[in-house]
N, CA, C and O atoms as a GROMACS GRO file, in nm:
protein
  544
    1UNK      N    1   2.263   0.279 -14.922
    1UNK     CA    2   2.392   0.331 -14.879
    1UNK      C    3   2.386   0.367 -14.731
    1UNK      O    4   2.285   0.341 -14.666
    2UNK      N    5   2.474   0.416 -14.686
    2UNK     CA    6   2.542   0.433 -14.535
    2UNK      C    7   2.560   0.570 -14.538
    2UNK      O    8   2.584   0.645 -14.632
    3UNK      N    9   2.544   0.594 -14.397
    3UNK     CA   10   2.648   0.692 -14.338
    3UNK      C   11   2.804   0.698 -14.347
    3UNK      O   12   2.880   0.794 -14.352
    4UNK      N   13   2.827   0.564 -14.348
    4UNK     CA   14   2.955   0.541 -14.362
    4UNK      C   15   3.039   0.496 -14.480
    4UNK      O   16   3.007   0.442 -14.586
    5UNK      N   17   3.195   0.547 -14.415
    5UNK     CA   18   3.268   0.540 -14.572
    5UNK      C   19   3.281   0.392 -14.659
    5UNK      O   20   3.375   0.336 -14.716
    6UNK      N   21   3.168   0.366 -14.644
    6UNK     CA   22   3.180   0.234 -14.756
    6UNK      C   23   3.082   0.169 -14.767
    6UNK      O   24   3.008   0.160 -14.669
    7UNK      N   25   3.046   0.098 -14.898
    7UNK     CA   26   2.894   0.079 -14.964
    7UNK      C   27   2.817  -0.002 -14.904
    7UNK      O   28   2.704  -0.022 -14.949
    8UNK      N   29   2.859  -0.066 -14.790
    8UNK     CA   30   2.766  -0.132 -14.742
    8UNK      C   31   2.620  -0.127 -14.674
    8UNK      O   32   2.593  -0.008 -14.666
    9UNK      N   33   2.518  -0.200 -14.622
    9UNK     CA   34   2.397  -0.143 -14.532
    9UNK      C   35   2.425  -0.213 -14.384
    9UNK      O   36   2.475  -0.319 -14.346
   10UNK      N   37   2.382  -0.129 -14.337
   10UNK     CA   38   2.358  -0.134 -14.197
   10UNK      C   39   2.366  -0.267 -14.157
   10UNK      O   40   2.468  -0.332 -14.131
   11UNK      N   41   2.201  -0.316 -14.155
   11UNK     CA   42   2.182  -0.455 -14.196
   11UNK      C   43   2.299  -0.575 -14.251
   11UNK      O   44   2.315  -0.679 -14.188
   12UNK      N   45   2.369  -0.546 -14.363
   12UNK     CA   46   2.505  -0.651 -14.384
   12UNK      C   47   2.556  -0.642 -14.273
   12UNK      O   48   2.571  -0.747 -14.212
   13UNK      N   49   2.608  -0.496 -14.200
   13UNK     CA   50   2.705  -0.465 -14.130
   13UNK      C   51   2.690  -0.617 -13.969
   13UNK      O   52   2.759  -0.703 -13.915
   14UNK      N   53   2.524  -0.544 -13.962
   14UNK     CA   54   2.522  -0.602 -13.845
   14UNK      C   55   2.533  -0.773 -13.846
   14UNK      O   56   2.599  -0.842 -13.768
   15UNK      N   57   2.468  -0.809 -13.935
   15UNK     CA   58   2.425  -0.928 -13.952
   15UNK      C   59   2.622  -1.033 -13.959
   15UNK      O   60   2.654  -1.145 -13.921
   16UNK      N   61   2.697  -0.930 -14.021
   16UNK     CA   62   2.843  -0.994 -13.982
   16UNK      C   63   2.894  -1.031 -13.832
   16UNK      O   64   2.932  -1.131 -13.771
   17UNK      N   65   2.876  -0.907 -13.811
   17UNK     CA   66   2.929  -0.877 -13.669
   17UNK      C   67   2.829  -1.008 -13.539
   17UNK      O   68   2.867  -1.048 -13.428
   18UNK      N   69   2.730  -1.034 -13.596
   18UNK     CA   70   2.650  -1.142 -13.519
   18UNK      C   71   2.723  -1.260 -13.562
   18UNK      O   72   2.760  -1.321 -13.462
   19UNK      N   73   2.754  -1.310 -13.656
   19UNK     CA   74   2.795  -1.442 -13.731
   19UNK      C   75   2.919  -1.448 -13.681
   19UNK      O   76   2.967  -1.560 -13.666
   20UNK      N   77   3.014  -1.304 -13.638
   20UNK     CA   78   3.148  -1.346 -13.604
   20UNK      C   79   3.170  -1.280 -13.479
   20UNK      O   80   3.286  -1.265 -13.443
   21UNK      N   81   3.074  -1.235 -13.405
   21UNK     CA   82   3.100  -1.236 -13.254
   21UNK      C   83   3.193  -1.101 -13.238
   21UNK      O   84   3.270  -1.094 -13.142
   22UNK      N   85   3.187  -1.029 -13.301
   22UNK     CA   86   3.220  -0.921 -13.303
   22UNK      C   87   3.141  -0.766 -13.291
   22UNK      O   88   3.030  -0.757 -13.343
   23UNK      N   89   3.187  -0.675 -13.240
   23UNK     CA   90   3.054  -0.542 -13.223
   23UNK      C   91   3.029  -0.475 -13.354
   23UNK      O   92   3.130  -0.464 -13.423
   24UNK      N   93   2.915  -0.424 -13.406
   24UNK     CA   94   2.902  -0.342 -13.526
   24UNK      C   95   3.007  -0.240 -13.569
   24UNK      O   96   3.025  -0.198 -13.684
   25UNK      N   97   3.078  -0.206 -13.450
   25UNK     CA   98   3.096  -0.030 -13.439
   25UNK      C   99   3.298  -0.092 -13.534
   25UNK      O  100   3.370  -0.040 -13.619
   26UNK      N  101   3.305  -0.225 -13.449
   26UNK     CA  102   3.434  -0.283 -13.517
   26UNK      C  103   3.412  -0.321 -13.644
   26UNK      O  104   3.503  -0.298 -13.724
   27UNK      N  105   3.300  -0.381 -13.688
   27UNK     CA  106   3.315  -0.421 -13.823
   27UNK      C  107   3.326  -0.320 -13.889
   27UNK      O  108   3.438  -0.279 -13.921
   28UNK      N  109   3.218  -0.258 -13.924
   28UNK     CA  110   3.228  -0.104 -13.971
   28UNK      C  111   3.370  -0.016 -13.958
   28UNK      O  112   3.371   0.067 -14.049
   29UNK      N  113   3.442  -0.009 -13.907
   29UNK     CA  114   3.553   0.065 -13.865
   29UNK      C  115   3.641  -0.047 -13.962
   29UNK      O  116   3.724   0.016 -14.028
   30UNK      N  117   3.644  -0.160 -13.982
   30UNK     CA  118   3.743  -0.228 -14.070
   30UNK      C  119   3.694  -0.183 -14.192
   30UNK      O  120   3.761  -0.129 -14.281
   31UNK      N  121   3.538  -0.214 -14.194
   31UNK     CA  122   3.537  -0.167 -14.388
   31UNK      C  123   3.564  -0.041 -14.400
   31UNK      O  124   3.617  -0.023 -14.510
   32UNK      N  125   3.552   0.072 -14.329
   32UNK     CA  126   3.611   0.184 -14.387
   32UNK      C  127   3.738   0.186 -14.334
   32UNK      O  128   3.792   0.293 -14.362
   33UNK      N  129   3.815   0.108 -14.267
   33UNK     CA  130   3.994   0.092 -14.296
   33UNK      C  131   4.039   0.036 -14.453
   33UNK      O  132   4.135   0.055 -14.528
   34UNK      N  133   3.927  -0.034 -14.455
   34UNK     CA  134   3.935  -0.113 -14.584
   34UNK      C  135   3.953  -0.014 -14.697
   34UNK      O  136   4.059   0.020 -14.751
   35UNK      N  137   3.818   0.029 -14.726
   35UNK     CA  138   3.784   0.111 -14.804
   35UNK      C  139   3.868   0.222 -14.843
   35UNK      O  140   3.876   0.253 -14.962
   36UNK      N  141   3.967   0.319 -14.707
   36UNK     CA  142   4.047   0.403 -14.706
   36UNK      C  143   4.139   0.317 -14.788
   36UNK      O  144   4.122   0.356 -14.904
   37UNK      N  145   4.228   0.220 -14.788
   37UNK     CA  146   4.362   0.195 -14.786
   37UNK      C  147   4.394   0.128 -14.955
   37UNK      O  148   4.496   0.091 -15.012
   38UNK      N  149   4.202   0.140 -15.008
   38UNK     CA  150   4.206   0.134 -15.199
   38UNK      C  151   4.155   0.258 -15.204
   38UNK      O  152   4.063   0.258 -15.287
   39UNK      N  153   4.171   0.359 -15.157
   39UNK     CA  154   4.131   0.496 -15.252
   39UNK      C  155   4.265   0.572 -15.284
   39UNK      O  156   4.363   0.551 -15.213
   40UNK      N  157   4.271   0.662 -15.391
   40UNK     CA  158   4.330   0.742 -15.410
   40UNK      C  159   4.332   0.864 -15.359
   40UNK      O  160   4.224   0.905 -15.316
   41UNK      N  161   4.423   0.931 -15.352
   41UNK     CA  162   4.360   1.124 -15.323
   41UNK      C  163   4.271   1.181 -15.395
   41UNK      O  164   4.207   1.272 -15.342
   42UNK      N  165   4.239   1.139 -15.554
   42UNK     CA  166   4.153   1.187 -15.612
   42UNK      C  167   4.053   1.146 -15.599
   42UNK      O  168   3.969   1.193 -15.675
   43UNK      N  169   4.012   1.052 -15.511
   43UNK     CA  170   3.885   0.961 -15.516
   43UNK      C  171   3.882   0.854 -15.594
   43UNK      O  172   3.776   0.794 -15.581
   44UNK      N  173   3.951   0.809 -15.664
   44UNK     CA  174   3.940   0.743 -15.791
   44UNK      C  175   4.007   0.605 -15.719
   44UNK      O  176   4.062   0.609 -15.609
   45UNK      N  177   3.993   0.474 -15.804
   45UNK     CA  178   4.071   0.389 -15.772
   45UNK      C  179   4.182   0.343 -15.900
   45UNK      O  180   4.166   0.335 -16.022
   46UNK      N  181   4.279   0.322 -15.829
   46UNK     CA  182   4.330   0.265 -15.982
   46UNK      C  183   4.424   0.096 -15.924
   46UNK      O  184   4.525   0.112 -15.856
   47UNK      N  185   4.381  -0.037 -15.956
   47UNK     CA  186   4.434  -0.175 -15.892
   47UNK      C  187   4.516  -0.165 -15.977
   47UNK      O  188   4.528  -0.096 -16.079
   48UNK      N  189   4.598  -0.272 -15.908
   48UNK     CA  190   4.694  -0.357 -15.953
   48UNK      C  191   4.665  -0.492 -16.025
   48UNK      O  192   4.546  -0.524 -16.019
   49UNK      N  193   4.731  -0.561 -16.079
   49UNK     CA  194   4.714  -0.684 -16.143
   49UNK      C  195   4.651  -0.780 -16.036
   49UNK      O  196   4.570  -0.863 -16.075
   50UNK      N  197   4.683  -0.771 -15.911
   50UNK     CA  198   4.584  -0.842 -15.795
   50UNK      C  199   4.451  -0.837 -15.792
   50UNK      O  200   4.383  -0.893 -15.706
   51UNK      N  201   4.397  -0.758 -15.901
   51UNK     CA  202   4.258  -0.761 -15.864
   51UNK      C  203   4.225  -0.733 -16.021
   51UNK      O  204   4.281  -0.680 -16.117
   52UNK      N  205   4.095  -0.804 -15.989
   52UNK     CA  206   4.042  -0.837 -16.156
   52UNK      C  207   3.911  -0.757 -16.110
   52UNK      O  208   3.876  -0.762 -15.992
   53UNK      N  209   3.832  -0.678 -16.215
   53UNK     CA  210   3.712  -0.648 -16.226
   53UNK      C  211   3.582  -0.726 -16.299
   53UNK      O  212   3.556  -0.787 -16.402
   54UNK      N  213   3.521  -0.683 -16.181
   54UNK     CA  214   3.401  -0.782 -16.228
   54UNK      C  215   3.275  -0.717 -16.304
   54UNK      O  216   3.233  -0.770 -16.406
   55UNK      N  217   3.203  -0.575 -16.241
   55UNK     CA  218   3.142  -0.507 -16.285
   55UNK      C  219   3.123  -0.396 -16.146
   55UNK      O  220   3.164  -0.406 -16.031
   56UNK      N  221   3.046  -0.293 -16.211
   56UNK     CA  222   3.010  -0.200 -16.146
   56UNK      C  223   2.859  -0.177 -16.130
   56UNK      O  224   2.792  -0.209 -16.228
   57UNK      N  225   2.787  -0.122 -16.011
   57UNK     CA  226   2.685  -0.070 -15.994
   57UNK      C  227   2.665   0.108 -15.932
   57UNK      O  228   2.773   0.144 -15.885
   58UNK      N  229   2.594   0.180 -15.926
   58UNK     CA  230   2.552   0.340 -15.881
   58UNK      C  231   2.582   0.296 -15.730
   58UNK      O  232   2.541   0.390 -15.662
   59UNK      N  233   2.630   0.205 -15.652
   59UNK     CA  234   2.715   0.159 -15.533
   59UNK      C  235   2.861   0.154 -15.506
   59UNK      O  236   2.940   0.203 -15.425
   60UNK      N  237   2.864   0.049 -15.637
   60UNK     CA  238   3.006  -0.014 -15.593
   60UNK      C  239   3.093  -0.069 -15.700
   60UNK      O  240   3.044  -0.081 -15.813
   61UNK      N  241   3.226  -0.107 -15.676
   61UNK     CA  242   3.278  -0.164 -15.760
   61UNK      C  243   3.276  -0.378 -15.766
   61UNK      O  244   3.184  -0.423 -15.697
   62UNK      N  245   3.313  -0.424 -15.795
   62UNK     CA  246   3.252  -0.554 -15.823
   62UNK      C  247   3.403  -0.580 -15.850
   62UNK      O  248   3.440  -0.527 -15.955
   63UNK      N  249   3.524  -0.664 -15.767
   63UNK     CA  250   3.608  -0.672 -15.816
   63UNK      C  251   3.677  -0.845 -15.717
   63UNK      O  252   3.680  -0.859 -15.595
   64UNK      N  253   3.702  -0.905 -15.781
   64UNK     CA  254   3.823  -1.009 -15.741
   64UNK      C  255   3.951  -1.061 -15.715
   64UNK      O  256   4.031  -0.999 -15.784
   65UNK      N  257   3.992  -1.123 -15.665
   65UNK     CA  258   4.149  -1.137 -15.676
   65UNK      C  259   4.199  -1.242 -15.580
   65UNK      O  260   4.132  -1.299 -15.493
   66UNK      N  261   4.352  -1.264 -15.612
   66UNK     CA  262   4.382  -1.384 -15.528
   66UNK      C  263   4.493  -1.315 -15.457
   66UNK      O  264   4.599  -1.276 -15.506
   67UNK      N  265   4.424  -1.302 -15.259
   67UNK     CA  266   4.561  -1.277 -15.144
   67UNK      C  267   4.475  -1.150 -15.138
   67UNK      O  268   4.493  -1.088 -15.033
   68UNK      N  269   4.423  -1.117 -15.188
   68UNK     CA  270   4.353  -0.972 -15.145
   68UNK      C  271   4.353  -0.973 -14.970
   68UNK      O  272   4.436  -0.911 -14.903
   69UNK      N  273   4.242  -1.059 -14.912
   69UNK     CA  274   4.272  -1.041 -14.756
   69UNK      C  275   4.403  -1.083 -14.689
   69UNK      O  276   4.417  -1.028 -14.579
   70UNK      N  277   4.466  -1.135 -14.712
   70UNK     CA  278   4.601  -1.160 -14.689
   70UNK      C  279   4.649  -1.022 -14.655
   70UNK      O  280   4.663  -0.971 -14.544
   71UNK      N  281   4.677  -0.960 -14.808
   71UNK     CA  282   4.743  -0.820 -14.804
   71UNK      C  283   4.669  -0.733 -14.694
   71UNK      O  284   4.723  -0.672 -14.601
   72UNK      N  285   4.565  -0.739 -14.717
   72UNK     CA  286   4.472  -0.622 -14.644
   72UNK      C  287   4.515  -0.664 -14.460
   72UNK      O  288   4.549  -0.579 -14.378
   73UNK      N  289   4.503  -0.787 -14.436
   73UNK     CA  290   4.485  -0.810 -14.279
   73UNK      C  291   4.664  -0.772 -14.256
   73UNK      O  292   4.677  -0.704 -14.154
   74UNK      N  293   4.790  -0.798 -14.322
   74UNK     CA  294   4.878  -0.791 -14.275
   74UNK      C  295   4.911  -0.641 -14.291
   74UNK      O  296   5.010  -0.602 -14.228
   75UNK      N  297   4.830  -0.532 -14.382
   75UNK     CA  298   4.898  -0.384 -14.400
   75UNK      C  299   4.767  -0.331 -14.307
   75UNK      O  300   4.779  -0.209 -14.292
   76UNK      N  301   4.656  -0.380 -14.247
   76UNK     CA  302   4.641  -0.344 -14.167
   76UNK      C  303   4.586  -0.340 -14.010
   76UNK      O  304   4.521  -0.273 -13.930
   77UNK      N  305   4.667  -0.470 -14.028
   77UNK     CA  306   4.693  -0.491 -13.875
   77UNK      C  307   4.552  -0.580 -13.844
   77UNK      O  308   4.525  -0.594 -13.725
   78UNK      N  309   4.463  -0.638 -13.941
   78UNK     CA  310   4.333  -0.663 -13.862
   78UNK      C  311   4.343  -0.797 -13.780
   78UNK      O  312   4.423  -0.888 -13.804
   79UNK      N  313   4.281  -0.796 -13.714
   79UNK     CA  314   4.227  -0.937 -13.592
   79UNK      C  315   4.182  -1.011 -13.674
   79UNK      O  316   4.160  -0.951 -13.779
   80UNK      N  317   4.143  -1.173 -13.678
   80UNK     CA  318   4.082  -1.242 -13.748
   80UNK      C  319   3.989  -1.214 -13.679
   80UNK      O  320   3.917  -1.187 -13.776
   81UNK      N  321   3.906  -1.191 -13.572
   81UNK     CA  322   3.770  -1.227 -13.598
   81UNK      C  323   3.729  -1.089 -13.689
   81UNK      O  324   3.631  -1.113 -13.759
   82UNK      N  325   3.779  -0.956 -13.703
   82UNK     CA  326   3.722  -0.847 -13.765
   82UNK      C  327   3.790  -0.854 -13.908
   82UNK      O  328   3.780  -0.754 -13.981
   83UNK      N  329   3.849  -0.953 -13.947
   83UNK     CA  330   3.873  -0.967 -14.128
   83UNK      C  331   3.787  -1.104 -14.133
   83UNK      O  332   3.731  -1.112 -14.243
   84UNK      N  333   3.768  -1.178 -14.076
   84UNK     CA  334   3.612  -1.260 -14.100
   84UNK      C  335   3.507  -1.145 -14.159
   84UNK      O  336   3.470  -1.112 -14.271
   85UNK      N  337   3.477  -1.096 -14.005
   85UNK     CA  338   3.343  -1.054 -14.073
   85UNK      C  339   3.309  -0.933 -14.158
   85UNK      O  340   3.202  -0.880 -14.188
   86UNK      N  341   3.490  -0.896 -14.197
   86UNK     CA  342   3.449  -0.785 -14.306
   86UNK      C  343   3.442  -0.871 -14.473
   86UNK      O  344   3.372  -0.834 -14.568
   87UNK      N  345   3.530  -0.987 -14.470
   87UNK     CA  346   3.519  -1.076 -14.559
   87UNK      C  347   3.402  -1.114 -14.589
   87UNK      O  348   3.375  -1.136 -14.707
   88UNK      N  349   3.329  -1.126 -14.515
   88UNK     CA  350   3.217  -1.175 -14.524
   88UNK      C  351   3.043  -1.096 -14.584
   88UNK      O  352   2.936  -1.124 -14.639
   89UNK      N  353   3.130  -0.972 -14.513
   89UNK     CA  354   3.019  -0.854 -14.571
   89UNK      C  355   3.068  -0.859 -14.726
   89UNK      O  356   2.992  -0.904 -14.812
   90UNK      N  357   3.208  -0.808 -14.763
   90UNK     CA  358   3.206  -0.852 -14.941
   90UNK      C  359   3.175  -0.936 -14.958
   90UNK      O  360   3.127  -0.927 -15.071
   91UNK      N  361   3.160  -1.061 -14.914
   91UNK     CA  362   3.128  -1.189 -15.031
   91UNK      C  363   2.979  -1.187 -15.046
   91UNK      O  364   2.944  -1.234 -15.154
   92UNK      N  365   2.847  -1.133 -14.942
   92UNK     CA  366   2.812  -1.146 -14.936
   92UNK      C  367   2.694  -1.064 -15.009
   92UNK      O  368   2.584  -1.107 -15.043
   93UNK      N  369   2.758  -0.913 -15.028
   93UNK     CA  370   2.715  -0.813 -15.132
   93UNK      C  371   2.756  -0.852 -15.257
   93UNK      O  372   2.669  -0.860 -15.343
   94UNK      N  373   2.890  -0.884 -15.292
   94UNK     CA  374   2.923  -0.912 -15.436
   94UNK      C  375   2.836  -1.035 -15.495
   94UNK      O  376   2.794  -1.033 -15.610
   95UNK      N  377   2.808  -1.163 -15.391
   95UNK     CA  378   2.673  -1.268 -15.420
   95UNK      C  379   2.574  -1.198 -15.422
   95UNK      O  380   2.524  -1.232 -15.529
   96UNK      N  381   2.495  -1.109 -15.371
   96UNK     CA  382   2.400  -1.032 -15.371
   96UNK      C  383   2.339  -0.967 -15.497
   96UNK      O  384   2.226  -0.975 -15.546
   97UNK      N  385   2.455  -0.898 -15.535
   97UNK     CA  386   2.480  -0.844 -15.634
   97UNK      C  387   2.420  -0.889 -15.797
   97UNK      O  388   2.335  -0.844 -15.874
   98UNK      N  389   2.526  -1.014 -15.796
   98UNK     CA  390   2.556  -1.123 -15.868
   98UNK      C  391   2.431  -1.186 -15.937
   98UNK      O  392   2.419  -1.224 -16.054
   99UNK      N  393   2.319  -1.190 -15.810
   99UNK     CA  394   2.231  -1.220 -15.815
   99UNK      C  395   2.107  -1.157 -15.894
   99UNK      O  396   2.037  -1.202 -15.985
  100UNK      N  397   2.106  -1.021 -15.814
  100UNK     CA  398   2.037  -0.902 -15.904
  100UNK      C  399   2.068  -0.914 -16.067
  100UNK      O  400   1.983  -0.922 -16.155
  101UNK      N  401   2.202  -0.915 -16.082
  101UNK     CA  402   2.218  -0.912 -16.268
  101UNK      C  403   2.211  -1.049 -16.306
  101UNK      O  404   2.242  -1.040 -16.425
  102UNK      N  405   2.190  -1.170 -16.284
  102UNK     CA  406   2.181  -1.276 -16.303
  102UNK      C  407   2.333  -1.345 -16.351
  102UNK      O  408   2.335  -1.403 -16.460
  103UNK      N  409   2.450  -1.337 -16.275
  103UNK     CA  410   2.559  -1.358 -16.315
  103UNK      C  411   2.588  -1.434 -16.212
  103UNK      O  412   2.707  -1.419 -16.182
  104UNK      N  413   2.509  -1.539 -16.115
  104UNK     CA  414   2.586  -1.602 -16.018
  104UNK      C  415   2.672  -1.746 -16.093
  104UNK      O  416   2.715  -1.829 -16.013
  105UNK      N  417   2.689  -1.766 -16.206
  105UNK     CA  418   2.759  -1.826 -16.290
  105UNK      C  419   2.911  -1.805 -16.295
  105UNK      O  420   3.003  -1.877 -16.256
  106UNK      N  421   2.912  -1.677 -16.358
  106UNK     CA  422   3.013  -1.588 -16.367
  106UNK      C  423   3.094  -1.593 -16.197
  106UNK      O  424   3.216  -1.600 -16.182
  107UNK      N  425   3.023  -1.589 -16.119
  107UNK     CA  426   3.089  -1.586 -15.950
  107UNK      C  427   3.186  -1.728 -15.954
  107UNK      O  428   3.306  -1.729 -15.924
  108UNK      N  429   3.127  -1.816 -15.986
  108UNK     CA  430   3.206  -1.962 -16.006
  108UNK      C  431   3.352  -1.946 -16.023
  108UNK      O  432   3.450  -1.962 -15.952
  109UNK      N  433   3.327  -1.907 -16.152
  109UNK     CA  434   3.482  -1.851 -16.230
  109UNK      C  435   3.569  -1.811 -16.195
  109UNK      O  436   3.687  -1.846 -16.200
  110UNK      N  437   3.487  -1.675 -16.128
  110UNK     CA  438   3.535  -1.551 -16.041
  110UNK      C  439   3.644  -1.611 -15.965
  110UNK      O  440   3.764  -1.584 -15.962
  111UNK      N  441   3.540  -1.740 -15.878
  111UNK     CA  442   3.641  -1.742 -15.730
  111UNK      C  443   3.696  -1.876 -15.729
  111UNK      O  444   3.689  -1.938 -15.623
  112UNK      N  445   3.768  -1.951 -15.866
  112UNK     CA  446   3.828  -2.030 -15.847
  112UNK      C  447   3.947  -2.000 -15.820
  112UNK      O  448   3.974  -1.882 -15.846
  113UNK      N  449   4.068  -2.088 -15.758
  113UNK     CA  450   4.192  -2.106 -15.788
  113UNK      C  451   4.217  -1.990 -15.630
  113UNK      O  452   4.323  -1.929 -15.623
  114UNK      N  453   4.144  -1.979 -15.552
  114UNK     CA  454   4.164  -1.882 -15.401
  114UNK      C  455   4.152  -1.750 -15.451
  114UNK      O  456   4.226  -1.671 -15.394
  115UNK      N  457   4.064  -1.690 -15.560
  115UNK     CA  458   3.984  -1.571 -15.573
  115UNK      C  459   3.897  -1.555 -15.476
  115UNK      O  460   3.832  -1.649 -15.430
  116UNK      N  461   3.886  -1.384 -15.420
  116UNK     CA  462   3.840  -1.362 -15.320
  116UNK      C  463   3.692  -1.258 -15.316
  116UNK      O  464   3.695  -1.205 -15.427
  117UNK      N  465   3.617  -1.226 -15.271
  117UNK     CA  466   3.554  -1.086 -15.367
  117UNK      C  467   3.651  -0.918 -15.265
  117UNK      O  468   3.699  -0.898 -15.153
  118UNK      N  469   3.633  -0.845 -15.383
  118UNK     CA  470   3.628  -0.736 -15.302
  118UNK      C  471   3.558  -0.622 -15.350
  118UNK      O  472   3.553  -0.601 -15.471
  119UNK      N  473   3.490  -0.530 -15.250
  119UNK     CA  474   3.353  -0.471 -15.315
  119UNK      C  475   3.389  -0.293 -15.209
  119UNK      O  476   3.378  -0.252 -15.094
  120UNK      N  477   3.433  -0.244 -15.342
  120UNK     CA  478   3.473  -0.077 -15.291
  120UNK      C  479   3.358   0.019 -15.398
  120UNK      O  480   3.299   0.009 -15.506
  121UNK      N  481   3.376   0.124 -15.271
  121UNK     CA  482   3.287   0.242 -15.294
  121UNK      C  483   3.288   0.297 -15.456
  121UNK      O  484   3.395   0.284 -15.515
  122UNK      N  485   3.210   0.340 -15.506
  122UNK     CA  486   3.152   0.354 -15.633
  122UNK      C  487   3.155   0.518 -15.644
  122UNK      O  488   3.059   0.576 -15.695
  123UNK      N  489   3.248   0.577 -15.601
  123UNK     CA  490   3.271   0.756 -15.638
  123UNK      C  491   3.268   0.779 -15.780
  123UNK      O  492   3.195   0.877 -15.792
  124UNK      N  493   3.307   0.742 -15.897
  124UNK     CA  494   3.345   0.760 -15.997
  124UNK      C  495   3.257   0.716 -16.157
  124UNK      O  496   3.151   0.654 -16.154
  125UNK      N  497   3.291   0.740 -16.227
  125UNK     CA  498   3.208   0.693 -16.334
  125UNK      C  499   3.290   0.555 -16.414
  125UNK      O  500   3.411   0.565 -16.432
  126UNK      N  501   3.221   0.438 -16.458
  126UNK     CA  502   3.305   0.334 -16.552
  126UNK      C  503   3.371   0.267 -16.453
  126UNK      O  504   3.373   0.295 -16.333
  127UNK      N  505   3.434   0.164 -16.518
  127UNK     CA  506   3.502   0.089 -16.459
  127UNK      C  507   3.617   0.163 -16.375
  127UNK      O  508   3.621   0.284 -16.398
  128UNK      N  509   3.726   0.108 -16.270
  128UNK     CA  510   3.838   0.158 -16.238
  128UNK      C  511   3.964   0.159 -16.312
  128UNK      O  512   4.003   0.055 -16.366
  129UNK      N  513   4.010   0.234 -16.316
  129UNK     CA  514   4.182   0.248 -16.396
  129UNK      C  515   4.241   0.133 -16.366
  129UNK      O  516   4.230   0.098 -16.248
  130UNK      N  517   4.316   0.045 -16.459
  130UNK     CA  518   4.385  -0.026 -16.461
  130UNK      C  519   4.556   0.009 -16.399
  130UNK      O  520   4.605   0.063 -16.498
  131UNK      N  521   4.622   0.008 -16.335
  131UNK     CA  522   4.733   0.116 -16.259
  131UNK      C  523   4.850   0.014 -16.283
  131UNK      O  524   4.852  -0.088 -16.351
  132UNK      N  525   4.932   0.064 -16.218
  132UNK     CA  526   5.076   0.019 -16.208
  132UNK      C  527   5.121   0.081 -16.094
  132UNK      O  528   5.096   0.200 -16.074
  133UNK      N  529   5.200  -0.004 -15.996
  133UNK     CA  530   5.257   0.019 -15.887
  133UNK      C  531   5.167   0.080 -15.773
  133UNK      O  532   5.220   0.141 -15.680
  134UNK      N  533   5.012   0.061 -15.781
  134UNK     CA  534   4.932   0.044 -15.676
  134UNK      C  535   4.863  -0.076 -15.679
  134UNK      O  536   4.786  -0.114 -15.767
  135UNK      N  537   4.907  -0.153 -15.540
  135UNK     CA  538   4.859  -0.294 -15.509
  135UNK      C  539   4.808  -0.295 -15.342
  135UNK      O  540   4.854  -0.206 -15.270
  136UNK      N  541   4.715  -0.394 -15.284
  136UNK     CA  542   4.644  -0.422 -15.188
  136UNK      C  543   4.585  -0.503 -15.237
  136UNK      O  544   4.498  -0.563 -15.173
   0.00000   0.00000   0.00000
């Protein structure tokens, strides 16, 4: 884990920000824009039908969907080169991941048809609430 508000390591952080020509201090500052704009006040998350769950770890949540960065870059304002390389830090933890439990099978599935990953902070216990009328 991080200092910062969202599950990523250092290491992912930087290693984006090299691949897309961008500074650490920006990538980082998108995933926790990111990260802010799926939490609740209670800490908790609760998606919308836009996003499917995949699993959880003592990190993170493990979740998919189709337009996810879409939504995210147009509600918040991001640059393409800094929704590259925050895209890139999820896909690259949720493969990571994937890997550890032996489910890079399951990823296939995941991301047909313009499924995307998205991989938020792990405050809570169990899966996330299934919601209504919260979407990103």
């Amino acid at each position: 884990m991080t200092d910062h508000q969202h599950p990523f390591s250092s290491d992912r952080v930087a290693d984006a920000a090299d691949e897309h020509d961008v500074s650490e201090a920006e990538v980082a500052e998108t995933l926790e824009r990111v990260q802010e704009a799926l939490e609740r006040t209670d800490d908790t998350y609760e998606f919308s039908s836009q996003h499917n769950y995949g699993w959880h770890d003592d990190d993170a949540y493990y979740l998919y969907g189709d337009g996810i960065w879409t939504t995210l870059r147009e509600q918040l304002s991001l640059s393409e080169e800094n929704l590259a390389a925050a895209r890139a830090v999820h896909r690259g933890a949720m493969v990571d991941s994937a890997a550890e439990r032996d489910r890079r099978d399951s990823l296939e599935e995941m991301f047909e048809e313009g499924n995307e990953p998205l991989v938020v902070e792990n405050d809570g216990e169990g899966p996330p609430r299934f919601g209504q009328g919260f979407s990103v």
